[in-house]
Residue, then its C-alpha position, 0 to 999 in steps of 0.5 A: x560559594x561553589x554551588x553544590x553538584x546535584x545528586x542524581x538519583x540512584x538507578x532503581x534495582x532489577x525487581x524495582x525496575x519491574x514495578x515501575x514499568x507494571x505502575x506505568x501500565x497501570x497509570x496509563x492503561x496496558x496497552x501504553x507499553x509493550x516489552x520485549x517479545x510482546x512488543x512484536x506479538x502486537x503486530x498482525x499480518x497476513x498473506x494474499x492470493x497473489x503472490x506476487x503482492x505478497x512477495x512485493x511486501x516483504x513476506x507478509x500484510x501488515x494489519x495494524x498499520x497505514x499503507x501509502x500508495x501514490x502514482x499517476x492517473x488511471x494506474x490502478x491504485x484503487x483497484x489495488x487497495x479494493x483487491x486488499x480490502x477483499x483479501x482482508x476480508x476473506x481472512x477475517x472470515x477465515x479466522x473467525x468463521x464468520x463475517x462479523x468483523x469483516x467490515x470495510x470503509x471508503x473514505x470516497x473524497x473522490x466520489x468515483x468509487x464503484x461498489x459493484x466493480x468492487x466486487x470483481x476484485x474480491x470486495x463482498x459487499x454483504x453478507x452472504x448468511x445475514x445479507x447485512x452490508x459489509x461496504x460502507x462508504x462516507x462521502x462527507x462534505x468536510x474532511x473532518x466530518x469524514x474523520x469524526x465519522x470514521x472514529x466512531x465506527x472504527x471503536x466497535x473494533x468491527x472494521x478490518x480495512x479502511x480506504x482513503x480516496x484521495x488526500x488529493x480530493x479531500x476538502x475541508x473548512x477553511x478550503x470550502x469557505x474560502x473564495x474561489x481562486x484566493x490563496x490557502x496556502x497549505x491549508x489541504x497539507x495542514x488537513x491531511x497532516x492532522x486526519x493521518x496523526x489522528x488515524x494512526x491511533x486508531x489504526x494500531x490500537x484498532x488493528x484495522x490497516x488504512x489504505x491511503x491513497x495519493x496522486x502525482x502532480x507536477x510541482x512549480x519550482x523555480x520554473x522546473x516541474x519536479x513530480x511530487x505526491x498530493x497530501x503535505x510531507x507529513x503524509x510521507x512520514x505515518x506510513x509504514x509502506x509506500x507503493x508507487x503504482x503505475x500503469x504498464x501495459x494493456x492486456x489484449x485477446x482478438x483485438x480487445x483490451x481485456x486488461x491491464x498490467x499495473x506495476x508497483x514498486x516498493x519504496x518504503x517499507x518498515x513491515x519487510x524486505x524494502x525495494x521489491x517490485x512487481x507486475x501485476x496483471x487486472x482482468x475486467x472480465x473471467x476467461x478461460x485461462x484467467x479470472x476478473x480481478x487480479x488473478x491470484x492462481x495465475x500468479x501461482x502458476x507462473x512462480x512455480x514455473x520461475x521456481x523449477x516446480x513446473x516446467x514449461x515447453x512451448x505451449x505445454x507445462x510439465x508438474x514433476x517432469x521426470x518423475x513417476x508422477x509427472x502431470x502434463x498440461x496443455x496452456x495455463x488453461x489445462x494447469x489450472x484445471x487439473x489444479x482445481x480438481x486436485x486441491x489438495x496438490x494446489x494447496x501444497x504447492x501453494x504452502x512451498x511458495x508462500x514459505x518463500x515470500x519472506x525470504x531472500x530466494x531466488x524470488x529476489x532474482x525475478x525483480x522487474x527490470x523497466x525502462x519506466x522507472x528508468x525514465x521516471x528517474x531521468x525525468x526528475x533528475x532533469x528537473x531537478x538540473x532545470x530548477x539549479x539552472x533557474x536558480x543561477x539565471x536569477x542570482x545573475x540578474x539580480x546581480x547584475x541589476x546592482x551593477x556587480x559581477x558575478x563571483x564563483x559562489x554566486x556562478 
């Protein structure tokens, strides 16, 4: 006998629909589902003091998210992730009135992180009404110590960004148990692979963003040194946006470096517009014409000039040239003054740049074109014909060992 076919079960009507998706929420808590525009209503975002930044993201910060940054040594990762902590911050205080909730993380594996240049970058370090701490810093020695810790802290909801410095320090267990010099294969990636599933939990239903940082090394491959990121292939996956950081330039006055221009380069991107990239200026020390940190109002400046709002001849800079109220100044000095006395003009002015960020504008003509990233392109795609060469140099030895000829295939 023919077996009978299988009856599949009818499709539940509309008003039915909606009760199983209500007993689901109930079974498994409200926040296992979202429908609709609730779904993108769970999502928070905000915007930064640098424009530039903001513009490299796609418009917005997301809150409730895992932000990778990777590149070389000394190129300013942790001066970049301590800067958007700061900005984290500043506007948890802004929306609450209060620093309550304003309180920060550093995963310090690295242990190299400098609270009291922190606050150079915007980072507050206590509260000024209270003087309780904000900065907290876990130096643990195993990685899941670090991870065990930082769950119990981050549940009271009171935790607005973390920090991970670096995958490439942390340790854990098995590493440290190890004999030094003996083999762990994978043991670091298996590590990090699982602190990062476990945080994203955390990070979402928490809405605090985690910071992570990640180094370049060369990997050894077929004899070929390929650059690749610290940290395992599932460190690649959890992020929603991924920067490369790189150091571009030093910032020099009378014959001292006063400065670096760092470059960052967005290659991934689930929050935004992908792709952007820009230079941003670190000061260590205030000036006349800019400020420690990353000089946001600088930035401002410069975009309203790239966007016509300013004017700029020679040394001089005009607001509304040619109209009834034009303003001018004289260097970035003069327009920043005259800006701080009228607020309420920088606030506008502010409010029209900000409103291009998420937008495809004339912004988007403004992408930094480098000879750096051009030559970190040629470097991987010579590497990359090093290790095909490599691999066809072996599969003709081991051919030839056996005494046959090398076919096309094999060639």
């Amino acid at each position: 006998m023919a077996k009978e076919k299988e009856k599949k079960p009818a499709a539940p009507k509309a008003d039915e629909f909606d009760k199983l998706l209500s007993s689901v929420a109930t079974k498994f808590g409200d926040n296992s589902i979202f429908s609709g525009v609730e779904a993108a209503h769970q999502d928070h975002r905000i915007q930064f003091d640098a424009p530039r930044l903001t513009w490299a993201y796609g418009g917005s910060f997301k809150l409730n998210a895992i932000h990778r940054f990777n590149g070389k040594e000394s190129g300013g990762k942790t001066t970049l992730c301590t800067y958007i902590a700061g900005q984290c911050q500043k506007r948890k205080f802004e929306q609450d009135g209060n620093y309550n909730n304003a309180h920060v993380v550093i995963i310090d594996n690295e242990r190299t992180y400098d609270v009291i240049r922190a606050q150079d970058l915007g980072l507050i370090l206590n509260d000024p009404e209270t003087g309780k701490p904000l900065v907290h810093v876990l130096r643990n020695l195993y990685v899941e110590d670090q991870c065990a810790a930082w769950e119990q802290i981050v549940v009271s909801g009171r935790i607005c960004c973390t920090i991970y410095d670096s995958d490439a320090a942390a340790i854990n267990k098995s590493e440290f148990d190890n004999e030094i010099g003996k083999a762990n294969f994978g043991a670091g990636a298996k590590a990090n692979g699982t602190v990062i599933k476990r945080m994203n939990y955390f990070v979402d239903t928490y809405n605090t963003p985690l910071l992570w940082i990640s180094q370049e090394r060369a990997a050894i491959e077929m004899m070929a040194h390929l650059p690749s990121t610290t940290g395992g292939y599932a460190v690649n996956f959890y992020p929603s946006t991924r920067f490369r950081v790189t150091p571009k330039d030093q910032i020099t006055r009378s014959g001292e470096i006063i400065g670096i221009t760092m470059k960052i380069k967005n290659y991934k991107n689930k929050t935004g517009i992908p792709f952007r990239e820009c230079l941003l200026d670190v000061y260590f020390r205030d000036g006349d014409d800019f400020k420690s940190g990353i000089d946001g109002e600088g930035q401002y400046i410069d975009m309203l000039v790239e966007l016509g709002e300013i004017t700029q001849h020679g040394a001089w800079y005009y607001y509304h040239e040619g109209a009834e109220d034009m303003q001018r100044f004289q260097g970035m000095a003069g327009t920043r003054t005259w800006f701080k006395e009228h607020p309420e003009e920088f606030q506008k002015a502010k409010e029209k740049v900000n409103k291009l960020m998420s937008e495809h504008s004339e912004l988007d003509a403004n992408t930094v074109e480098t000879d750096e990233e051009l030559e970190f392109q040629k470097e991987q795609k010579e590497a990359k014909e090093k290790r095909e060469a490599a691999t066809e140099e072996l599969a003709a030895q081991a051919l030839a060992e056996q005494g046959e000829e090398p076919t096309e295939e094999t060639a």
